[in-house]
Structures are given as C-alpha cells and as structure tokens.
C-alpha positions in Angstrom: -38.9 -41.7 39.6 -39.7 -40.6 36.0 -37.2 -41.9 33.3 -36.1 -39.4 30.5 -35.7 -40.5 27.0 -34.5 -39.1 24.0 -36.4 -38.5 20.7 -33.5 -40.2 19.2 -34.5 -42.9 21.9 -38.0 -42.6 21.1 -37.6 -43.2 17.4 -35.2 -46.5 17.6 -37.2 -47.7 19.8 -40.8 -47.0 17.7 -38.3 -48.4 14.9 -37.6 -52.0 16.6 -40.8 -52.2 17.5 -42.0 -52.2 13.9 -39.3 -54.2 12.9 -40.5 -57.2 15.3 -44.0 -56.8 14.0 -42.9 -56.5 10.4 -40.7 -60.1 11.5 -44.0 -61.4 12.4 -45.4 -61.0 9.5 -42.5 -62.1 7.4 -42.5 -65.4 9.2 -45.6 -66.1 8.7 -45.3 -65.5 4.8 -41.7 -66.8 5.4 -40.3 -63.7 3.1 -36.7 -64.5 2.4 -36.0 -60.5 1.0 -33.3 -58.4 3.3 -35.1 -55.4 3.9 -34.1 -52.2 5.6 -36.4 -50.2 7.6 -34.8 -47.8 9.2 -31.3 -46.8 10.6 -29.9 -44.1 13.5 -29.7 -41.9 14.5 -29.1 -39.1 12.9 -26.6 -36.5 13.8 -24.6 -39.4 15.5 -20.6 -38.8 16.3 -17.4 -40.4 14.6 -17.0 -43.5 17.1 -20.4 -43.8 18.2 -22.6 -46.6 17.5 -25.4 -46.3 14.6 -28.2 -48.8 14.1 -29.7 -50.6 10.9 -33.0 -52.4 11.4 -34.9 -54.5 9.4 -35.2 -58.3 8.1 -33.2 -60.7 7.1 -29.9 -58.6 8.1 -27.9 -60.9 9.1 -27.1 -61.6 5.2 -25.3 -58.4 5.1 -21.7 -58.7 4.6 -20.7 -55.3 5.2 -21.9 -51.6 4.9 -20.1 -49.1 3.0 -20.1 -45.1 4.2 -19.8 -42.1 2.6 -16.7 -41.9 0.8 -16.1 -45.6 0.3 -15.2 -46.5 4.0 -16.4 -50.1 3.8 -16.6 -52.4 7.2 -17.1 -56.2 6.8 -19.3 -57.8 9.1 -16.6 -59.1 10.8 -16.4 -55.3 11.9 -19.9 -54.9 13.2 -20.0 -54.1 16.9 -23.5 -56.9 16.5 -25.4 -58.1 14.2 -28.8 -60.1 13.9 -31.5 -61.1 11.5 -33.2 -57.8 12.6 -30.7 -55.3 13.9 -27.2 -54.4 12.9 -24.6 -52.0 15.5 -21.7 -50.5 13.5 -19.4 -48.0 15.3 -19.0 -45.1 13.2 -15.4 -44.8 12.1 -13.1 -41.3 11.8 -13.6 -41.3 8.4 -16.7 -41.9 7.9 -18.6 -38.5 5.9 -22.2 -37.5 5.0 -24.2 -39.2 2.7 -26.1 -42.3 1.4 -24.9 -45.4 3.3 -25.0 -49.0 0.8 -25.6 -52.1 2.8 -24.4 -55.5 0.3 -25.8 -59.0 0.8 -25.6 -62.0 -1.2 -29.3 -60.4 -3.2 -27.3 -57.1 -4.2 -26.6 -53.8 -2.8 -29.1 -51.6 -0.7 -28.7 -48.4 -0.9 -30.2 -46.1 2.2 -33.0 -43.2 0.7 -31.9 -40.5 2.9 -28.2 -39.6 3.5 -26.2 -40.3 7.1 -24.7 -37.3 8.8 -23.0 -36.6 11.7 -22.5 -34.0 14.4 -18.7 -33.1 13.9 -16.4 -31.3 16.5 -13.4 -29.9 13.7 -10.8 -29.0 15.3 -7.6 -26.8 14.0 -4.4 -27.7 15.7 -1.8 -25.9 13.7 -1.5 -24.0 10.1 1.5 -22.9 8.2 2.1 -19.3 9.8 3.0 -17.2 6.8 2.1 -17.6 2.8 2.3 -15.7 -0.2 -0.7 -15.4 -2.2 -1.2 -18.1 -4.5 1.0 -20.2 -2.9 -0.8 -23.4 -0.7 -1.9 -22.8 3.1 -1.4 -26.3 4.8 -3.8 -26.6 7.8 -3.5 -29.5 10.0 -6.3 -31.2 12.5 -9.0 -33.3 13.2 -11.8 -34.1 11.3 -10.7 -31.3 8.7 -13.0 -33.4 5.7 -15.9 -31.6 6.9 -14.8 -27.9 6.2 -16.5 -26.7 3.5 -15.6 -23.2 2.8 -13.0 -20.5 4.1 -13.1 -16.9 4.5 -9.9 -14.8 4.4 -9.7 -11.4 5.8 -11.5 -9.0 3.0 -14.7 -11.7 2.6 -12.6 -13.3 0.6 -14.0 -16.9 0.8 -12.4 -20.1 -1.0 -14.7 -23.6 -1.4 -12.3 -25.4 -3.4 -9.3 -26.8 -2.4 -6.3 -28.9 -3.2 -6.5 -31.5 -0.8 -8.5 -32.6 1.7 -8.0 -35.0 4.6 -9.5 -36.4 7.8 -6.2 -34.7 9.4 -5.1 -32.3 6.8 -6.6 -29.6 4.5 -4.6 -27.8 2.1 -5.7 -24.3 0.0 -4.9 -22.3 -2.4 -4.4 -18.7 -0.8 -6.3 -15.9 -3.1 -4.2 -13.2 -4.8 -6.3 -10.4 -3.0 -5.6 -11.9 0.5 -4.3 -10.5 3.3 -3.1 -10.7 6.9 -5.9 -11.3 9.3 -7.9 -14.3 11.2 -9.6 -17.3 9.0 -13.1 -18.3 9.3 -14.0 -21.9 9.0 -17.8 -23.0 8.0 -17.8 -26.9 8.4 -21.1 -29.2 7.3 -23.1 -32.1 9.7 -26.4 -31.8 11.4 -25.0 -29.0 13.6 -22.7 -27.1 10.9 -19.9 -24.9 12.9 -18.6 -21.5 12.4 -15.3 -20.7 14.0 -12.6 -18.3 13.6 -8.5 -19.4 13.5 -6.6 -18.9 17.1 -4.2 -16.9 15.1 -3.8 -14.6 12.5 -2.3 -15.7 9.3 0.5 -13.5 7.7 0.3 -13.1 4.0 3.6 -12.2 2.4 4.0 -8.5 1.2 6.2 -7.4 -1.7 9.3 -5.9 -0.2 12.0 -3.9 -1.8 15.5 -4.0 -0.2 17.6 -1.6 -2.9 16.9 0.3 -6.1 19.2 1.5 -8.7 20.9 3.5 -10.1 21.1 5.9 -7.5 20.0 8.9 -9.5 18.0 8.0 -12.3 17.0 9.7 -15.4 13.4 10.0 -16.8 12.3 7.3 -19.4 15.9 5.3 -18.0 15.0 1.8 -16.5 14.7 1.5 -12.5 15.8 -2.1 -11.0 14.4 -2.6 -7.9 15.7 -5.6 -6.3 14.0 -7.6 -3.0 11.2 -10.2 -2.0 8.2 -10.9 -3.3 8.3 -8.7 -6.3 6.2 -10.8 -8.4 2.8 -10.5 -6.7 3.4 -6.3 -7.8 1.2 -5.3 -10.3 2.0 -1.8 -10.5 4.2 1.3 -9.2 2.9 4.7 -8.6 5.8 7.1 -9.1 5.9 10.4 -6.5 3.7 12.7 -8.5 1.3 10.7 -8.9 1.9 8.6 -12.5 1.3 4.5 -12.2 3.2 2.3 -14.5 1.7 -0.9 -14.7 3.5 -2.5 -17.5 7.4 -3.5 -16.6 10.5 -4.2 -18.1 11.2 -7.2 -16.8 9.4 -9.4 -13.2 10.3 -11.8 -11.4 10.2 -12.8 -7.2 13.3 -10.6 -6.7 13.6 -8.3 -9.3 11.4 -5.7 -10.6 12.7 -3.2 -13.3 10.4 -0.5 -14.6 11.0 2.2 -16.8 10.8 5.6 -14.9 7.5 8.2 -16.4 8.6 11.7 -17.9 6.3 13.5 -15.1 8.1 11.7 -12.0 9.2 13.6 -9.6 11.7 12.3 -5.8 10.0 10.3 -3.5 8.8 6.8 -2.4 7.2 4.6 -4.2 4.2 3.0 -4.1 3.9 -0.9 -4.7 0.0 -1.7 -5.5 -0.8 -5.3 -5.3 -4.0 -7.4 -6.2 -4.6 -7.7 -2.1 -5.5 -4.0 -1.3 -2.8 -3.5 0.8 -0.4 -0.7 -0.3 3.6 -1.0 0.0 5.8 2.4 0.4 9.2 2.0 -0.1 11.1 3.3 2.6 13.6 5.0 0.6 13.6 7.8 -2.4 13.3 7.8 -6.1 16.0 10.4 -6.7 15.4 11.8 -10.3 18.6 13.0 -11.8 17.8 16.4 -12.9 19.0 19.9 -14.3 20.0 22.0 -11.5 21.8 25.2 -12.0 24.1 26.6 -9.0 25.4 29.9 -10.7 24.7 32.2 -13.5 26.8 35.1 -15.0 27.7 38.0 -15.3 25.3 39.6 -12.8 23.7 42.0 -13.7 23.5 41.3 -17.5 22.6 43.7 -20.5 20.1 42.5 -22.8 21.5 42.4 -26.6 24.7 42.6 -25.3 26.0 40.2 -22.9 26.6 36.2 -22.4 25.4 34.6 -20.0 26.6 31.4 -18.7 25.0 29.0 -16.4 27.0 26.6 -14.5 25.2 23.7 -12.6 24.9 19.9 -13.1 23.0 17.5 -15.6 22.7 20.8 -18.1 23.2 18.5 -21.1 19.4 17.3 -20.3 18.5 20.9 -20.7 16.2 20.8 -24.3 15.3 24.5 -23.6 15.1 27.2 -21.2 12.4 30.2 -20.7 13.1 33.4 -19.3 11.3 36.6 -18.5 10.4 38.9 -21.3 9.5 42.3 -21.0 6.6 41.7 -23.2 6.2 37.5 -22.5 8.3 34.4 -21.8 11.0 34.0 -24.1 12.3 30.6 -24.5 15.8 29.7 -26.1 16.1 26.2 -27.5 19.2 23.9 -27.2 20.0 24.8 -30.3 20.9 28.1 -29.8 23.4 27.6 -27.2 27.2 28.3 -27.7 28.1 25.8 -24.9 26.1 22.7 -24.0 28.1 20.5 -21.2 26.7 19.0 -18.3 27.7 21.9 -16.4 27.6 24.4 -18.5 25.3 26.2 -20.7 26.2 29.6 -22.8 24.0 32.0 -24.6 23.0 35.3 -26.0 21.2 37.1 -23.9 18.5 38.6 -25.8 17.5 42.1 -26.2 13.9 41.8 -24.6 14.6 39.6 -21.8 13.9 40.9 -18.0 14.4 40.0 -14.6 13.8 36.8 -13.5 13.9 33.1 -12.9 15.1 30.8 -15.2 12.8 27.6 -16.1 13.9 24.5 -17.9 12.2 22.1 -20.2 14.2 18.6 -20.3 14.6 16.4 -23.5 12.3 14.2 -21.3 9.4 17.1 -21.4 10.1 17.7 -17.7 9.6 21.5 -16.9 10.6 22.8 -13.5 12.7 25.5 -12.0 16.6 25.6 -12.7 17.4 27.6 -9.5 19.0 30.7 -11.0 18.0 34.2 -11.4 18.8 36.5 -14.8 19.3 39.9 -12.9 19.1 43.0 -15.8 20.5 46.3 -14.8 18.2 48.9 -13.2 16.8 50.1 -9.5 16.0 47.2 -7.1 18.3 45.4 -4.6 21.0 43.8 -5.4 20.7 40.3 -6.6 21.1 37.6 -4.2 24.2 34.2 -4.8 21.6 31.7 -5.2 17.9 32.6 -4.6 15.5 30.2 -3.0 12.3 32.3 -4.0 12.0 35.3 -6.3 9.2 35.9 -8.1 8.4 31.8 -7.6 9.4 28.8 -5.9 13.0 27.3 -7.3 14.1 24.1 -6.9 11.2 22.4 -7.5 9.6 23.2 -3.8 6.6 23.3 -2.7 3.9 25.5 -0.8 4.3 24.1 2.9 2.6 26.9 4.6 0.6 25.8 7.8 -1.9 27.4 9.8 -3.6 30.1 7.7 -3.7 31.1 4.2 -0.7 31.3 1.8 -0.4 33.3 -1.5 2.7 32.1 -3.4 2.4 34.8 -6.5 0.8 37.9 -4.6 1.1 40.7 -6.5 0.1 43.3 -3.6 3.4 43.7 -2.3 7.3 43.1 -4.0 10.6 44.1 -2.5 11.9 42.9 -6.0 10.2 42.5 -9.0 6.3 42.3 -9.0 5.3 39.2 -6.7 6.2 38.4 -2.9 5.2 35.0 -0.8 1.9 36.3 1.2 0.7 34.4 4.5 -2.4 35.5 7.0 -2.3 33.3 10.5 -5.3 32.2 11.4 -4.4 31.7 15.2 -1.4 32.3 16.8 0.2 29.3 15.2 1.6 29.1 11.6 3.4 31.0 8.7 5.1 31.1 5.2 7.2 27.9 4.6 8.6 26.5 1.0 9.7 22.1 1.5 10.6 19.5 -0.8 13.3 21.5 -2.9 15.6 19.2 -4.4 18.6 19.0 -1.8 20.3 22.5 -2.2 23.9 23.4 -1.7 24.3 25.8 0.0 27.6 25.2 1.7 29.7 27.8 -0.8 28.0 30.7 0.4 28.2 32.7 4.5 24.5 34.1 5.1 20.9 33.2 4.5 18.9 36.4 3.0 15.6 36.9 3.1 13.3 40.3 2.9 10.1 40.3 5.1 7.2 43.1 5.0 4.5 43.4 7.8 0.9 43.5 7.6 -1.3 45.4 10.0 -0.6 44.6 13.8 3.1 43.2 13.7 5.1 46.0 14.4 7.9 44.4 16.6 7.0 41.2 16.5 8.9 38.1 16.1 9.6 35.5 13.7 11.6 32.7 13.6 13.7 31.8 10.6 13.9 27.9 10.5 16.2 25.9 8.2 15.2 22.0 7.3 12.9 21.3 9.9 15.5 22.4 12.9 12.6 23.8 14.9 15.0 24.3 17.8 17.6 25.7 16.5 16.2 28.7 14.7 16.9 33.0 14.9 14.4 35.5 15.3 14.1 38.5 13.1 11.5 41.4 13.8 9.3 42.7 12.1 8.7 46.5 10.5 4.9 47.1 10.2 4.0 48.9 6.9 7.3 48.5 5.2 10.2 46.1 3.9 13.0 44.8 5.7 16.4 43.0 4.6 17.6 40.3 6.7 21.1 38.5 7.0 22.1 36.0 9.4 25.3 34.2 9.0 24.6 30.6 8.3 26.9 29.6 11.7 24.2 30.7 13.2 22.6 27.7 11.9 25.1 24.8 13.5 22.9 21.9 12.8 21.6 22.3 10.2 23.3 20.3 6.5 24.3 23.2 4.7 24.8 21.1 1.7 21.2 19.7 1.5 18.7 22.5 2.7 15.3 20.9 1.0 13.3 23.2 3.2 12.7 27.1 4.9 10.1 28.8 7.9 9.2 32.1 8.5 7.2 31.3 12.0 5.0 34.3 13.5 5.7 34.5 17.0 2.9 35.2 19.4 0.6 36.7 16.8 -3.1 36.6 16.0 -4.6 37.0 12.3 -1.4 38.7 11.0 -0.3 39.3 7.6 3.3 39.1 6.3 4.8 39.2 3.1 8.2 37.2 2.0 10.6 38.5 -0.9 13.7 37.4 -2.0 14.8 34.3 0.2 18.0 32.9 -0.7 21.8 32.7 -0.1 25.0 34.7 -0.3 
C-alpha cells in the first residue's frame, strides 16, 4: 500500500533531516551557538502544533508570537536540543516569531501565518452613522477591512479583539449586508448573515401648522442631526439651518416654496420624504365686489384670508397688466383689501405679489361690464389656472392658454386624446372652499367627432362618484350640476377637477370657465 504525505510533511521532514546532519557537524566542532533552521508549517491553525528545529534548542526559554503572546517553555507541548513543539494559541496573529535563550533573542526571517476560520456570531442590529458597530465572534483579529453597502469599505477601527471588533459606521452608509475580507495564508471573503439597519432621520411633527415664507420651520423627531439639507416642494434646498440637533431641526422656510413634503437629504444617498405637508400660509381671496365693476368709477373690494401679505396685485389692462401697489389701497386687513378700480383695467384674473416676492394667483376674477356670460361666484379657471394649480392632464396633449377657442374672454383649456383614455384636469390648488356656494359650473366646446358624446365631470380624485355631461360638436355649452350631486366629495377642500372623454378616440375639447356658484 502506498503511503501519502504532505508537502508540509515533506518539508519537516527534509528539515529534521538537515537538522541531525547539521548536529553532526556541530558535535564534532562541539558549537555551543542555538541556532534556528527552520520552523512549520506554514498556514498552520490556532491550536495546532508548530515546529522549531535547529541546535542547541533546548536553551530556549520561551517563544514569543505575533502580538506579544509569549509561552515559557514550561508551555511547550516538547522540547529537545534539536526540535521544539508549541501548540499555537487563539491569540496568536501573523508575523515574525522571537525565540529567547540565555545568548539573546532570535528573531525568525520570515513571518508565521495561519489559516484562520473567522467566524461572526452576532453584531449590534441597528446603528446610526458615525456611531460604533460592535461585532462579536471568533477569531475577529484577523479582519482586515469592511465593506458597507455603497462600496463603502472601512480598514480602521476602534477596537479589535480575538472575540470582538468594533467600527466606526461611515456617514454615507446604509442599510444592506457587510462584507468581511480577513488575512492568513488562505484570506476569506464572506458576507454578514443579516442585513444591518442604518438609522434614517425621521420627522414625527412640524410646526406651525401654516407657515409663512422666510418664518422659521421646527421640525421635531429622530435622527435629525445626520440631515444635511431640506429640499422644499418646488424644488429650492436649504442647507444652512437655524438651529440642529438629534431631535430638532429648525430651518427657515425659502420665498419660492410652495405645499408639499419635504425632502430630508443626507450624506448616505438615501432620501427621506416626510409623510406630511409643508402648508404655506398664503393670500387667498374668496370674493370680490361689486360684480360687474366700471373702470374709473367703482371700488372694488376683495375679501379673502392672509391679504395683509398682499405687497401688490396685477390685473388685466386693456392695453397691458396693470399692477396696484399696497400703497394704494384704502383698506389693507387680513381679509380685506379696497381699491380704485382704474380706468383701463379689463376682465380678468387677479394675481398677487407677496411682501415675500411670492407671485401666484389670488383666486378672484375683476368682471367689467359688456357682452359675455355672466360671471361665475368663485372661478376655478378663466383665462388661467387659480389657486395655484397645476396642469394634470393625462393621456394626450393639453393647451392651458389656447387662444383658438373662448366662451369668455380670449383663452380656453384645450385637450386632444390620444387613445380612448384621458382628458383636461387642473390638481394641486390650494384646498378650496367651496362649501358656500350650490353648483359646480363649467363651459365645454367640442372638437370634430364628439357630437353626443360623454364626459365625466370628476371632483378631487372621486373617480366613482362622478356626472356625465354631453357634448355639442362645433359649439359651446354651459353646464350646472348641483354640488349634491357630488355626496363624497369635501366641499370645503376641492384641490382638484376632470373633464374625462368617454369612449372617444383622438378628440378635441375645449374647457372655459370652470368654477362655482
């Protein structure tokens, strides 16, 4: 039978072999020098047993390994003029191994390494970024780098044990698995059983309720110190606060913001949306009078609420806006604002400018004396979008200013389907109340190919609870449908209305004078 042997074998053996000649030779010139000739093998594992042969070894008195694990000889599984055994201990690590005798210290010209099985057993199961990750285990001294999720990778760390290893999590981590690269003569790479949670900021409440533009915003939750700046609903970032700390964040709120979330950017590239609204206390005008008005002649007075931030208005001209400064109003009260009408002004919306440099619409409509229908309560969309709304058409092509068509004035809402799916739709006004008034109003004109068709008139997203109007090809129709027709839909907060084109292909329709009376 043929016997198998190692190289590792092969090479102590070849080893002791040349120590007992090199023996020979030493008694014959009777050498008294400890020498050391070679040692093994390499890649050997914690509690295993590792050979040192040479002369004159049995004047060692211990052996010191890599980082200052020292065993007397007293510790020496056996030791001989020619050959030490030494059982490699837990702690042991890589590197140059020092063997002392009563002639001074040998030191070893190649380093000892090992063949390591690391093992994780546990690790703390959610941090916050530049906080310490504590990972427990065996043989955790031979890690040598980690990689959190992102290729993030960390070689230095706070501590570092046989059976614990503790780092400092990077400010651009994030939830994922760890990777762990260890070192040895067969290095490992191995990924975490679990994922580790990194801490997100997380806000719980912000106030006031209704904020002004430029006024400070406190948001209060968890976390709020790894934020490093907040993107406002239109799109403005503010990275430089009012105040930070882990549960409070106040920042002051940009001239240009608009409602909606917020967005929380962090160093980690992992965005946080608040679940709630940024409401932006605004001017918003509910009424105007008298209607119609005479240019030159008449007053006209705007009721509404948070009119004292009004810095100027702008109305239609017949020859070019005309705007009317603070200045030059009789009355200024937070709901109420009086002025002259003047001589050139026209039909039309009313905008506002705030003393924050805010401009939107105010939600009202100067009606002058002349032919035309007659002026709706409170108008939604005449001429433009009020509110501060936005074009929410779907499926086609939406026109919000066309000037081809006007039941009132000079422009109308245009939409083309381009299947048999979609139509004209204005969202995100600013919580209208319409609760005062009986009937939602609206004029529709039909394009080419809709005579009788149908359309649904939809109120804040109620898709099923809508009426349906029909249509008059080639000309303009008024609508009117009581708003109990409408049973669940807030009256008091209509942010948002449909015109949907029933069972229509590549239809055009035209949208005038939406609004409430």
């Amino acid at each position: 039978m043929k016997k198998l042997y190692s190289i590792k074998t092969f090479l102590l053996i070849f080893a002791l072999c040349a120590a007992v000649f090199s023996a020979c030779d030493d008694d014959e010139t009777e050498s008294s020098d400890v020498t050391l000739l070679s040692f093994g093998p390499a890649g050997v594992k914690h509690g295993e047993q590792i050979k040192f042969i040479g002369t004159n070894l049995d004047r060692v008195s211990s052996i010191v390994l890599q980082p200052g694990v020292e065993i007397a000889a007293s510790g020496f599984a056996s030791q001989t003029k020619n050959l030490i055994e030494v059982v490699i201990p837990a702690q042991a690590e890589a590197g140059k191994v020092i063997l002392k005798t009563d002639a001074g210290d040998i030191e070893t010209k190649t380093p000892l390494d090992f063949e390591v099985p690391v093992e994780i057993t546990s690790m703390t199961p959610e941090v916050k970024p530049g906080t310490n990750l504590t990972i427990n285990g065996n043989f955790l001294n031979w890690i040598e780098e980690i990689t959190f999720s992102d290729e993030i990778t960390v070689t230095e760390f706070v501590s570092q044990s046989l059976n614990e290893l503790v780092v400092t999590v990077p400010m651009e981590a994030q939830t994922g698995f760890l990777t762990f690269q260890t070192g040895g003569t067969e290095p490992l790479t191995f990924a975490s059983d679990e994922k580790l949670t990194v801490s997100l900021p997380a806000v719980t409440s912000m106030s006031p309720a209704s904020v002004e533009h430029t006024k400070n915003l406190t948001l209060t939750g968890t976390n709020l110190d790894l934020v490093t700046s907040v993107v406002f609903a239109g799109g403005t970032t503010v990275s430089t606060f009012e105040s930070q700390s882990e549960t409070q964040l106040v920042v002051k709120v940009p001239a240009t913001a608009i409602k909606g979330k917020l967005t929380l950017k962090q160093a980690s590239p992992v965005d946080v949306v608040t679940t709630s609204d940024v409401v932006i206390t605004l001017p918003v005008g509910t009424d105007i009078a008298p209607k119609p008005a005479v240019p030159g002649t008449d007053n006209i007075t705007i009721t509404g609420t948070n009119l004292n931030l009004v810095a100027k208005l702008r109305l239609a001209g017949k020859s070019g806006p005309i705007e009317i400064a603070s200045t030059a109003f009789t009355t200024h009260t937070p709901t109420s604002i009086v002025f002259a009408l003047p001589a050139n002004a026209d039909n039309g919306g009313v905008t506002y400018t705030t003393i924050h440099n805010y401009t939107n619409a105010l939600g009202v409509t100067v009606v002058i004396p002349g032919a035309g229908p007659a002026p709706l309560a409170l108008t939604l969309f005449d001429e433009q979008i009020n509110f501060g709304g936005g074009n929410w058409s779907w499926g086609g092509t939406a026109t919000v200013q066309s000037t081809e068509q006007a039941y009132a004035g000079t422009k109308s809402f245009k939409h083309t389907t381009s299947g048999n799916d979609g139509g004209p739709s204005v969202g995100g006004m600013s919580g209208v109340d319409a609760s005062a008034f009986t009937h939602f109003k609206f004029s529709l004109y039909g394009g080419p190919g809709t005579q009788g068709k149908q359309v649904a008139a939809i109120l804040n997203d109620n898709w099923g609870n809508y009426n349906s109007v029909t249509l008059q090809e080639g000309k303009w129709t008024e609508y009117s449908i009581p708003l109990t027709s409408y049973p669940g839909v807030s009256k008091n907060n209509i942010t948002r209305w449909i015109f949907k084109v029933e069972g229509a292909t590549a239809v055009t329709i035209f949208v005038d004078r939406v609004g409430f009376d």
